[in-house]
Each structure stands twice: as C-alpha cells, then as structure tokens.
N, C-alpha and C positions, 0 to 999 in steps of 0.2 A: 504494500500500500504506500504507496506516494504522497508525502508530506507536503501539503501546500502549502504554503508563503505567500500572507495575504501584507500588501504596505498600504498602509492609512495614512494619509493626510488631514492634519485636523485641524482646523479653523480657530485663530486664537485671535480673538478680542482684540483689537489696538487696548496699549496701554493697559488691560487685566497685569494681576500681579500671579506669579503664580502660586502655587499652591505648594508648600511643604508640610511633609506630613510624617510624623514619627512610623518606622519601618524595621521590622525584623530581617535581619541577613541570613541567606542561606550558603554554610559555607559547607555543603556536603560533600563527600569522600565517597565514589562508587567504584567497585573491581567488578570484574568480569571473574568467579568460582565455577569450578565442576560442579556435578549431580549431586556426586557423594557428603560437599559440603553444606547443603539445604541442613534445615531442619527435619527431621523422619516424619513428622506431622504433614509436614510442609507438602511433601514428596508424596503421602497417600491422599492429598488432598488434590495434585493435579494430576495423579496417577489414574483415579475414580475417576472423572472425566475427560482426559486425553489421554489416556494408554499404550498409545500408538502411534503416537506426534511424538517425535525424532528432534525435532531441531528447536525444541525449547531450550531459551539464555538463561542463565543464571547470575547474582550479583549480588553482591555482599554492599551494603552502604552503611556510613555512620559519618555524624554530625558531630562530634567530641562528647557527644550528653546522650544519642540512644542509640543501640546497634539493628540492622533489619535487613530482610533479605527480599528479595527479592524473582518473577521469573516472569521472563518477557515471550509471547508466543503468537502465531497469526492462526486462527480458527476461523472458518467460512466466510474468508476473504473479511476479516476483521485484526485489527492489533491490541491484545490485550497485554497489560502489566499488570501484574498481581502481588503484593508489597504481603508479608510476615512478618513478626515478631521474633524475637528470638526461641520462643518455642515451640513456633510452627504456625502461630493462629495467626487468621488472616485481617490483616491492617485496613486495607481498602483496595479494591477492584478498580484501573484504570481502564479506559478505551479511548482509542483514538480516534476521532472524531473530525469534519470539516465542518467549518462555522454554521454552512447551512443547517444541517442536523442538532444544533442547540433549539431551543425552544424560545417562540417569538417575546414571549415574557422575559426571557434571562439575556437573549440578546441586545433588547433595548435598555437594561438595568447596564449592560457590558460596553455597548457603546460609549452610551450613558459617562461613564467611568471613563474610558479610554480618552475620548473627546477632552474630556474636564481637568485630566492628570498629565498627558502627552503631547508633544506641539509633533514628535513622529515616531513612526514606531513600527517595524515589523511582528506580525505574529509566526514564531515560529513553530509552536506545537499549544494543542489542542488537545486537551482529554475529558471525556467524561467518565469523573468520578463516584465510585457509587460504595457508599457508604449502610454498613450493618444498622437496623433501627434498634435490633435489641443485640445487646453483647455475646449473648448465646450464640446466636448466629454466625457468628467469626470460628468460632471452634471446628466446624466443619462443612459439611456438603449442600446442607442446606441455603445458605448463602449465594454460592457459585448457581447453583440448581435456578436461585428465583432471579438472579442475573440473567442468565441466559434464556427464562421464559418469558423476561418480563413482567416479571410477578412488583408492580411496583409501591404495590402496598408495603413489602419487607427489606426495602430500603430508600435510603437517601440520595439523592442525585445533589450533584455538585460537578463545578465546571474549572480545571486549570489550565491557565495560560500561560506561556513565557515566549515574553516579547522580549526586544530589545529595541530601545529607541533613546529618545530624553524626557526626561519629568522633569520640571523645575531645572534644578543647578544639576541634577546625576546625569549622567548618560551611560546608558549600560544595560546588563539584564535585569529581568525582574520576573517573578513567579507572582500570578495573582491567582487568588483561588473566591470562587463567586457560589453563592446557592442557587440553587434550583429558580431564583427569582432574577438574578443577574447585581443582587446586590452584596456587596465587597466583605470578603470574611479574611482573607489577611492578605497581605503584601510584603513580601521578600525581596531584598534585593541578591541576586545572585552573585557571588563573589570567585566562586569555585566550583567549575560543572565537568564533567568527566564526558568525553567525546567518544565512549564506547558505551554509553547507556542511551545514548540519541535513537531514537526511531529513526 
C-alpha cells in the first residue's frame, strides 16, 4: 500500500500572531527484533488470526520511561500495526489509512487544527487508531476479532498524524493524535524517528 503525501497550504491572517502552545516531545527509540523476541502472549495472539502470513515485522520500541513491542503486517490489501506491552497485551491496533476514509466529522475538527496551528505542512502518515473500550479486551482475541468485523461498539477510534511543516517558531515533525471527532488529544513534537518502522 502506497503512502500518500498530501501538502496543505494554509491561509494565514495578515498580521494574526501565532499561536504557541505547551507540547510533549517524542523522542522514541525503535529496532527492527526477530519472532522469537515478541512476547509468547504477543505471538499467540497474531498466530490465532494470521497463521500463515510469513512476512510479518517485528520491533522492539522505548521512550527512556516504557518499553513495547511491536508487529507490522498487510492483510486484504490493508497495513496494520499492532503495538504490546511488555507482557504481550495488546496497547492499540493501528491502520493505515488515506484522509479520505477519516470520517467527515473528524476531518473538519482536523482541518480545523491544521489551518489554525500550521502556515505548511506535509502529511506524511495517516493511521486509524483503535482503541480497547474495556481493558479486558486487550488480553486477547476478542479485541482483534471486533476490529476486523467492525464491531464498533467494543472500541474507540482515534486518528494519528505526523506531519512535518512549521507551527509558530518550530519547524519540524510533529505527531498529533485526534478523537473520533477531529478534536486534539495531544501533540508531540518528534525529535527522534527511526526510518525502519516507516510504512
């Protein structure tokens, strides 16, 4: 699947001042591991579902504060990442996505943002995230199960982006992760991104 690269020009005010705004930095650490170093949890969980998918990635990541693992795979012409804990339970389900397929209520909250934050900016990835609603859920199959059916009652959607452009005085990367509505649940600025965990 082919990553599109979408470049926004955005209209700035004569004279508006801009906008600064206090921001968490992401300065993640990601490797490329073998099979054998998942978590055993980890392993029966995309073993029950994909059995027979050969060319699933694997990735060890950490932040200095949590450790997590990681496995990247494409099923019926889809790109999913699927993030663990260290003892296998599952963090959050990614997909990758083109802007089109966001939902018109969270596009406009995202616009919305980008407009208001950015004078320009490339979007270079795209995921819809989907989030466990009860913690049980994470433990095993049931989770992935109502992912893949659409079951959207048993979880949350959420939308990350990382662009890179200028905000204000920064210019650089930035991760921003949006609800289901297109309204802003945090922003990172990227400091450190590892070029073998890219789709």
């Amino acid at each position: 699947m082919m990553v599109k690269v979408w470049t926004i020009y955005v209209a700035i005010i004569l004279g508006a001042a801009p906008m600064i705004m206090a921001q968490d930095v992401k300065n993640e650490i990601e490797d490329s591991i073998k099979r054998e170093e998942m978590p055993e949890n980890a392993l029966e969980i995309l073993d029950e579902f994909w059995p027979n998918l050969t060319d699933i990635r694997y990735y060890f990541q950490t932040d200095s504060e949590t450790e997590s693992f990681e496995a990247k795979l494409e099923w019926q012409g889809k790109s999913y990442s699927i993030e663990f804990d260290e003892a296998g339970r599952i963090s959050d389900v990614e997909q990758l996505i083109d802007l089109e397929m966001v939902s018109t209520g969270a596009v406009n909250g995202i616009n919305e943002y980008l407009q208001k934050e950015f004078r320009r900016l490339n979007i270079i990835r795209l995921q819809r995230q989907y989030i466990a609603e009860d913690e049980d859920d994470a433990d095993g199959e049931d989770f992935i199960e109502d992912i893949l059916e659409g079951d959207e009652d048993d979880f949350e959607i959420r939308y990350e982006l990382e662009v890179e452009g200028r905000s204000g005085r920064q210019i650089g990367a930035f991760e921003l992760l949006f609800d289901h509505s297109g309204d802003l649940i945090q922003r990172r600025k990227i400091e450190r991104r590892s070029v073998d965990n890219i789709w």
